[in-house]
C-alpha positions as CSV (number, residue, x, y, z in Angstrom):
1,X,73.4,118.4,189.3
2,X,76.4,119.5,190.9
3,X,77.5,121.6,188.0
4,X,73.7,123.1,187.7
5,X,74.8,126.3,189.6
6,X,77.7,127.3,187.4
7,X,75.7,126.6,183.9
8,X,73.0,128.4,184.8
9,X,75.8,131.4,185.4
10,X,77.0,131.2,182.0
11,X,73.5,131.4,180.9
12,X,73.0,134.2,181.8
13,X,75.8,135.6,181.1
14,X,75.1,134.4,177.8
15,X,71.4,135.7,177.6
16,X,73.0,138.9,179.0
17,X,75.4,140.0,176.2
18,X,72.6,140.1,174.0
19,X,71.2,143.2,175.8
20,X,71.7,146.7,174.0
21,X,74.7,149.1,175.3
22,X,74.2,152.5,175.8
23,X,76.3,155.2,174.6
24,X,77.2,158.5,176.5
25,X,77.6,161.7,176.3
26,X,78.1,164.8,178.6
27,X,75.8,167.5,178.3
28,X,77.7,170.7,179.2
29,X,75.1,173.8,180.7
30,X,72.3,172.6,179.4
31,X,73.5,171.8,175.7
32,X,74.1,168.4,174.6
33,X,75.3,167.7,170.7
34,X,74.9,164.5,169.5
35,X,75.8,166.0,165.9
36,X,78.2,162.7,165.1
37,X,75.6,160.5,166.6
38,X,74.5,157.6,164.2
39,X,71.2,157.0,166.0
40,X,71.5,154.2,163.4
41,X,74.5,152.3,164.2
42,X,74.9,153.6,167.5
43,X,71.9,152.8,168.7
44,X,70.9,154.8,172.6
45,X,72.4,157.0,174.0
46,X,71.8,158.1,177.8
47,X,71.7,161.9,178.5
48,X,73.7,162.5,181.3
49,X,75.9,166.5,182.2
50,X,74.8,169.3,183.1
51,X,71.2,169.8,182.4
52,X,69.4,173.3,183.4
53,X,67.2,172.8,186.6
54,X,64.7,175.4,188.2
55,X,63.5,175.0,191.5
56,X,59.7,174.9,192.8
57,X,59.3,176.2,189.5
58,X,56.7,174.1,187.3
59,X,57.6,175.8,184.2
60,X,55.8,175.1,180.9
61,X,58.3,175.4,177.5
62,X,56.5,178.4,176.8
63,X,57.3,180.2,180.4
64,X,61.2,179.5,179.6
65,X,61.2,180.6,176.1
66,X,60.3,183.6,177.3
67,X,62.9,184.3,179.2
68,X,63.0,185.7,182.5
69,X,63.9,182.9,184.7
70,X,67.7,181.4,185.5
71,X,68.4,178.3,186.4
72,X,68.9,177.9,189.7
73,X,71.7,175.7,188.6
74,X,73.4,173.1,186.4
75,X,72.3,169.9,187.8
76,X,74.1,166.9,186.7
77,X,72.1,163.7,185.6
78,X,71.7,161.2,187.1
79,X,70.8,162.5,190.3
80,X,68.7,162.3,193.4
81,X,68.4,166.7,193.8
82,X,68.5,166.8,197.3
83,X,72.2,165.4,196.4
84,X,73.2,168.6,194.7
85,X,75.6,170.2,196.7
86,X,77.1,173.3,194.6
87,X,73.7,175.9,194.2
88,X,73.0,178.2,196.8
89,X,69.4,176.8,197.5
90,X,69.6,173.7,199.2
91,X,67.2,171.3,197.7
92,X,65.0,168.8,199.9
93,X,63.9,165.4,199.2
94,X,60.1,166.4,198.5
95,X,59.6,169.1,196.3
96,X,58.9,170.2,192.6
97,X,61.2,171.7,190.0
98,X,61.9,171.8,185.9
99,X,64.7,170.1,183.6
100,X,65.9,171.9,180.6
101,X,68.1,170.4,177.8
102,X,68.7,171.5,174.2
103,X,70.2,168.5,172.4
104,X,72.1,169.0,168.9
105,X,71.2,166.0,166.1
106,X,72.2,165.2,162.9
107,X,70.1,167.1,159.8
108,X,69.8,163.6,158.4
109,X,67.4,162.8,161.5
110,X,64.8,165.4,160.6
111,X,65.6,165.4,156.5
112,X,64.6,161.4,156.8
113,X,61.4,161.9,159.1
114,X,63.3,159.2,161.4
115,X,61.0,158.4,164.8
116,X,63.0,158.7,167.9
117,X,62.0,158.2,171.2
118,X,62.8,159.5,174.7
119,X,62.8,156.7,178.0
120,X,62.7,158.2,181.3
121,X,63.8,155.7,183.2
122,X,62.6,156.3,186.8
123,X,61.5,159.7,188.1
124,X,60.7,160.1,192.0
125,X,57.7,160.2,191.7
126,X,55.4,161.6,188.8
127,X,56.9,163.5,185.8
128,X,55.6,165.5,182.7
129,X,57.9,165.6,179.7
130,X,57.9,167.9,176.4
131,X,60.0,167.8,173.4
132,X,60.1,171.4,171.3
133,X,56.9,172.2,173.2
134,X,54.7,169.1,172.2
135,X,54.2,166.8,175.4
136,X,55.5,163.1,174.6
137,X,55.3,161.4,178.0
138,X,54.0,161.8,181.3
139,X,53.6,159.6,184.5
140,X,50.9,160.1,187.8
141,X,50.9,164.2,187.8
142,X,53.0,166.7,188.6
143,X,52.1,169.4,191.0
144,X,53.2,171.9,193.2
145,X,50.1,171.0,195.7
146,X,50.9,168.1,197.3
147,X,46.8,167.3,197.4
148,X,46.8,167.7,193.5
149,X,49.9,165.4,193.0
150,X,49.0,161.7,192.0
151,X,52.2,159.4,192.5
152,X,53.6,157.0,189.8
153,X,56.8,155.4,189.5
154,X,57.7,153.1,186.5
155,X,59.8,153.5,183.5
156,X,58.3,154.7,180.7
157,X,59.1,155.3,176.4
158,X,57.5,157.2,174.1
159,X,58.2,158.4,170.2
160,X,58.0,161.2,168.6
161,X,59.5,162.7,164.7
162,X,61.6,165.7,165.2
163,X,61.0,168.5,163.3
164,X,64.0,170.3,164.2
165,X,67.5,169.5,164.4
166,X,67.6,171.0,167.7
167,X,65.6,169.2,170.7
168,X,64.5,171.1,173.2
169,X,63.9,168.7,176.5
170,X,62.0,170.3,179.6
171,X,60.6,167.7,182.4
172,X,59.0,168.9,185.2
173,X,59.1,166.5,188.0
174,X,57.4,166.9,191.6
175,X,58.2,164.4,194.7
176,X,55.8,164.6,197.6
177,X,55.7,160.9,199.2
178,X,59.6,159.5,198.9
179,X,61.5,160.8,202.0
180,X,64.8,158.9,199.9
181,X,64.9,160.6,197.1
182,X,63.6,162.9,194.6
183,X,63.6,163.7,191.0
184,X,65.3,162.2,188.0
185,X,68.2,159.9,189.5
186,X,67.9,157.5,186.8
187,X,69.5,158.4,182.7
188,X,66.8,159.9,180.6
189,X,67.9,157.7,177.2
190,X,67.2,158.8,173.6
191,X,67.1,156.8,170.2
192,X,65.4,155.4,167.9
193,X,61.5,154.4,168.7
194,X,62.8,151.2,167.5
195,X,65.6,150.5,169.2
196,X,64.3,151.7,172.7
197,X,61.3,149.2,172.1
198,X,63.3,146.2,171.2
199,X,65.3,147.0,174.5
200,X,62.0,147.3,176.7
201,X,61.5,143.9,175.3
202,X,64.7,142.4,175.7
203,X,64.5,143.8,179.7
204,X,61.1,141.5,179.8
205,X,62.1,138.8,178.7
206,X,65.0,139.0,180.9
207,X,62.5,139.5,183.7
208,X,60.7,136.6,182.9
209,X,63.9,134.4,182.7
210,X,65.0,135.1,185.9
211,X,61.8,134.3,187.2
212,X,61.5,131.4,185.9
213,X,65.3,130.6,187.2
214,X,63.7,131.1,190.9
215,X,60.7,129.3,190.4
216,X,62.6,126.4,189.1
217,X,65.1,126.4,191.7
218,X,62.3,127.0,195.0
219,X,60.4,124.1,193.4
220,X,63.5,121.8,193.2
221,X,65.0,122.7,196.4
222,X,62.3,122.0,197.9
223,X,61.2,118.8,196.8
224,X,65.3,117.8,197.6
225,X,64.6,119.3,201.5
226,X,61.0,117.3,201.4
227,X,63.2,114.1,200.3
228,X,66.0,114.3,202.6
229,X,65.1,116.8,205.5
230,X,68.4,116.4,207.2
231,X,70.0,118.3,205.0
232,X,69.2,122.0,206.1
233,X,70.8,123.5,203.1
234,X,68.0,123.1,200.5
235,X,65.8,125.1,203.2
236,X,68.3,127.8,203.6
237,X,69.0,128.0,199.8
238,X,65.0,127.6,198.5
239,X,64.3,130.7,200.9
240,X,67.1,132.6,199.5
241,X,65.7,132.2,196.0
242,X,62.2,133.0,197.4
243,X,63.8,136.3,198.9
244,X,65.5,137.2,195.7
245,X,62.1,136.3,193.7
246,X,60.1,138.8,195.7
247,X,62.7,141.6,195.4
248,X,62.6,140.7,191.6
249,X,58.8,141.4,191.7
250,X,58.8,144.5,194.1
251,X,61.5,146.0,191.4
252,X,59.5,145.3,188.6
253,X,60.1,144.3,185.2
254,X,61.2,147.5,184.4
255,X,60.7,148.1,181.4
């Protein structure tokens, strides 16, 4: 059993380099091209830069088409927006505001009626998101009344077919209960439908694994501290696993 410990690193190790990669790009004001992305062979790709950002504005697609409202600034993704230090408006932890950003794709995408799909990965603390004006996902609801404004906080996917080469993103994203932190400090990820699904499930099993790791280790340590009591270490070690078991649980599987 002594060299338990170090398999079980290799293991997961192991089960680890299995998981999907992410590929990145900068958006630059608001534009992102992914014109040379091979959604096919490249799988995800997370996007991160300079996204347009409006705020205590709940702006529909519609309402910025239009024109008539500026950014208040270029906000760079990932990020908690009371971070943001170079607009003029200082932005607080609770509050409401909109995403913009126009991502560039390849013809073949929309010629090949090819299903991608858009993950938010966490949003503080309810978001709505559309893609060229349709609505694709949305999580608790977004507000500007804090009484109106129904928390939720979990990753979420969704697909959709572009119809367009050219995707216009807007997420509006309200924070009325986190005193930490606000809006989206977590990549938005776009891909294939596929692809982001066969991750989600890849994180779950992973979640289950590790589980089942701690489980398996609280039940043994125990039983060896039951056996032989003297030797304190099995305590202190079982309750470390049952620490990092409820953390696990408290995080989520997210998926």
């Amino acid at each position: 059993m002594s060299n338990f410990p170090a398999r079980l690193v290799v293991g997961i190790c192991f089960f680890l380099s299995f998981c999907p990669g992410y590929g990145e790009y900068k958006a630059k004001r608001g534009i992102l091209s992914l014109k040379e992305w091979d959604f096919e062979q490249q799988g995800i790709v997370q996007l991160n830069g300079e996204w347009e950002f409006y705020w205590n504005k709940l702006l529909s697609p519609e309402e910025i088409k239009k024109g008539g409202v500026v950014p208040d600034c270029y906000i760079i993704q990932p990020a908690d927006w009371a971070d943001v230090k170079e607009s003029f408006v200082l932005f607080k932890e609770k509050g409401y505001g909109t995403y913009r950003l126009r991502v560039l794709i390849p013809s073949r995408v929309v010629t090949h009626h090819m299903q991608l799909g858009l993950r938010v990965e966490e949003c503080h603390t309810a978001f709505k998101a559309w893609v060229n004006g349709i609505p694709v996902a949305m999580l608790g609801k977004v507000s500007s009344d804090s009484s109106s404004y129904i928390p939720a906080m979990h990753p979420v996917y969704e697909g959709f077919v572009p119809l367009s080469d050219t995707l216009d993103i807007v997420i509006q994203a309200a924070n009325f209960i986190d005193n930490n932190q606000g809006g989206l400090d977590e990549p938005v990820s776009l891909g294939l439908f596929a692809h982001l699904k066969k991750a989600s499930n890849r994180r779950i099993m992973l979640f289950m694994f590790t589980l089942g790791i701690l489980f398996f280790m609280i039940v043994h340590h125990c039983f060896l501290y039951i056996l032989r009591p003297a030797d304190s270490y099995n305590l202190f070690f079982m309750l470390v696993c049952v620490a990092m078991a409820v953390m696990t649980l408290w995080e989520g599987e997210k998926t």
